[in-house]
C-alpha positions in Angstrom: 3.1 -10.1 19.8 4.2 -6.4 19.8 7.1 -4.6 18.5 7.8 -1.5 18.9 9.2 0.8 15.9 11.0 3.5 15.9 11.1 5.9 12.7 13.5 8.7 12.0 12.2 11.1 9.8 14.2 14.6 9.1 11.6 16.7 10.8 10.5 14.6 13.4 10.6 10.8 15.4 7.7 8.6 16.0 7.6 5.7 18.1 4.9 3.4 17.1 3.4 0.2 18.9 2.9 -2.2 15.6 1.1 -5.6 16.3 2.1 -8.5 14.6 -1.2 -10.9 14.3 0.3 -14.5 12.5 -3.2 -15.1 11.9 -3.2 -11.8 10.0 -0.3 -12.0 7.8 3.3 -14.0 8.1 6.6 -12.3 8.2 7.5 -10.7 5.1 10.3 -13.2 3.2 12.9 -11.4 0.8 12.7 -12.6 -2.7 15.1 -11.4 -5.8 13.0 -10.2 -8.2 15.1 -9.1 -11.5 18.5 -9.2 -9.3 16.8 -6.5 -6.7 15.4 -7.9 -3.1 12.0 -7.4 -2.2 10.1 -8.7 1.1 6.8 -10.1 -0.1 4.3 -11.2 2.8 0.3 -13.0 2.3 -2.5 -12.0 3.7 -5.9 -12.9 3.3 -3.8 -16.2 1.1 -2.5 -13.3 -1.2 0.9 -12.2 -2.1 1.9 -9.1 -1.8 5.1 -7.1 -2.3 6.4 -4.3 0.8 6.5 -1.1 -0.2 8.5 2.0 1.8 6.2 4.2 2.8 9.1 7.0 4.6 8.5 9.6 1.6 4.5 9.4 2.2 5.3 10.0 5.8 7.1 13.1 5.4 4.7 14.6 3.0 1.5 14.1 5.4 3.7 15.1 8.3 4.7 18.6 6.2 1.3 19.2 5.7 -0.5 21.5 8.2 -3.8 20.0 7.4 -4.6 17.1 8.9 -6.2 14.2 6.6 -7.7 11.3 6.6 -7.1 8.2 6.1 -8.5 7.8 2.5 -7.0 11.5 1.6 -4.1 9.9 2.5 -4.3 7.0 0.0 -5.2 9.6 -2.9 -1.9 11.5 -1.9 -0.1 8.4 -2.3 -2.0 7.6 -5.5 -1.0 11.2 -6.6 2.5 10.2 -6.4 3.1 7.0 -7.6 0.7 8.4 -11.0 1.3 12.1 -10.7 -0.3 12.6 -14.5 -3.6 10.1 -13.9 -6.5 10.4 -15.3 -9.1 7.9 -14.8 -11.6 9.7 -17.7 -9.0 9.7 -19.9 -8.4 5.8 -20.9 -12.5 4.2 -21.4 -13.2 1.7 -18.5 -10.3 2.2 -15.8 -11.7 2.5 -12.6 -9.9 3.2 -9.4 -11.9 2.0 -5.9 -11.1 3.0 -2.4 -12.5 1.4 1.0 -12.0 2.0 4.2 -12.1 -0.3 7.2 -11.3 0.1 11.2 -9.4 -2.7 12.6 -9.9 -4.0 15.6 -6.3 -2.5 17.3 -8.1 0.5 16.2 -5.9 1.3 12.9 -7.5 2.2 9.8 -7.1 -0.3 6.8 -7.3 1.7 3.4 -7.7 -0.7 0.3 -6.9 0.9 -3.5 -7.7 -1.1 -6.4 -6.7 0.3 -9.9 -8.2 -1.9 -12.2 -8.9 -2.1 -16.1 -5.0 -0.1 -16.8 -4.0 1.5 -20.0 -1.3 -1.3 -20.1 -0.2 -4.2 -22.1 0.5 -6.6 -19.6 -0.6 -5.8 -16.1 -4.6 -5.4 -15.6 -4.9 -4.1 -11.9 -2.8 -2.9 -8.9 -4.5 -3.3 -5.5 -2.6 -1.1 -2.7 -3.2 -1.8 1.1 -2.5 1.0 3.6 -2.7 0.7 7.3 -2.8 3.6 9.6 -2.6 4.5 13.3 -2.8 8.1 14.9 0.0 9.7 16.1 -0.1 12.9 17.8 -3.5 13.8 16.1 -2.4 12.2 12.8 -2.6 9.7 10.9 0.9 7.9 10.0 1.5 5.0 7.5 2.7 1.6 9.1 2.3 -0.9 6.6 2.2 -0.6 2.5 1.8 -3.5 0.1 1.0 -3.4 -3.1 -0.1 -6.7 -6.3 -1.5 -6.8 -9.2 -3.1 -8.9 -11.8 -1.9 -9.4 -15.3 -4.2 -8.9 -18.5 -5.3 -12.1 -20.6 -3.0 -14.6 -21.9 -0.2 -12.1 -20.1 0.1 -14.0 -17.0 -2.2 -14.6 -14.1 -5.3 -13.0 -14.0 -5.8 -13.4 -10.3 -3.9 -11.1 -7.9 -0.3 -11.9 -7.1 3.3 -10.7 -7.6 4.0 -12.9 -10.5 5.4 -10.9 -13.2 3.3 -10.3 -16.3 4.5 -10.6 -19.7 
């Protein structure tokens, strides 16, 4: 099944042709989380929370460079941890793959794993891209984690740690 989307950005529109494989993924269910709603969605038999994306959008679109797929995760790392530094906390490590789908979009994996945190462990971000008008644009963005020992779950989810 296809859908098309249309986003309005302040500097420009986009109309983007977004397939919907149910073997892929189910439509994302909303969820209160601490009294806020959140759509979560499972792929690959995973949970995973749906993040906006619109800011990330705008900044690649302001750029005059154009970047790749995996330059574009590391922008989006950059904001959500403006002040990282993986040398700075022993054995964090922070992974990025890349994979073409077979709709031709690029699927971008992060995993940030072994935090500086109490209660959460790791936070896996997955990013999928299409080209637009010679660049690359964000279409989907979900995010889990896993919790640190006797925390919560140590396998990835959207269960809240302790």
């Amino acid at each position: 099944m296809f859908k098309i989307v249309k986003i309005v950005y302040p500097y420009l529109m986009l109309n983007l042709l977004v397939c919907f494989n149910p073997r892929k993924s189910e439509i994302p269910k909303t969820v209160l989380i601490h009294g806020k709603e959140h759509k979560i969605y499972t792929y690959n038999d995973e949970s995973f929370l749906v993040m906006n994306f619109d800011e990330l959008n705008v900044k690649i679109f302001k750029k005059s460079a154009i970047l790749s797929p995996r330059a574009i995760m590391e922008e989006f790392h950059k904001i959500k941890y403006p002040n990282n530094d993986n040398s700075a906390e022993g054995n964090r490590k922070t992974t990025i793959t890349e994979r073409k789908l077979q709709n031709g979009n690029i699927e971008i994996k992060l995993i940030d794993d072994n935090l500086p945190d109490d209660s959460v462990k790791g936070e896996k971000y997955i990013m999928e891209l299409t080209k637009q008008n010679n660049k690359w644009v964000v279409i989907s963005l979900i995010t889990n984690w896993k919790c640190q020992r006797d925390r919560g779950p140590n396998t990835w989810g959207i269960k809240l740690c302790s």
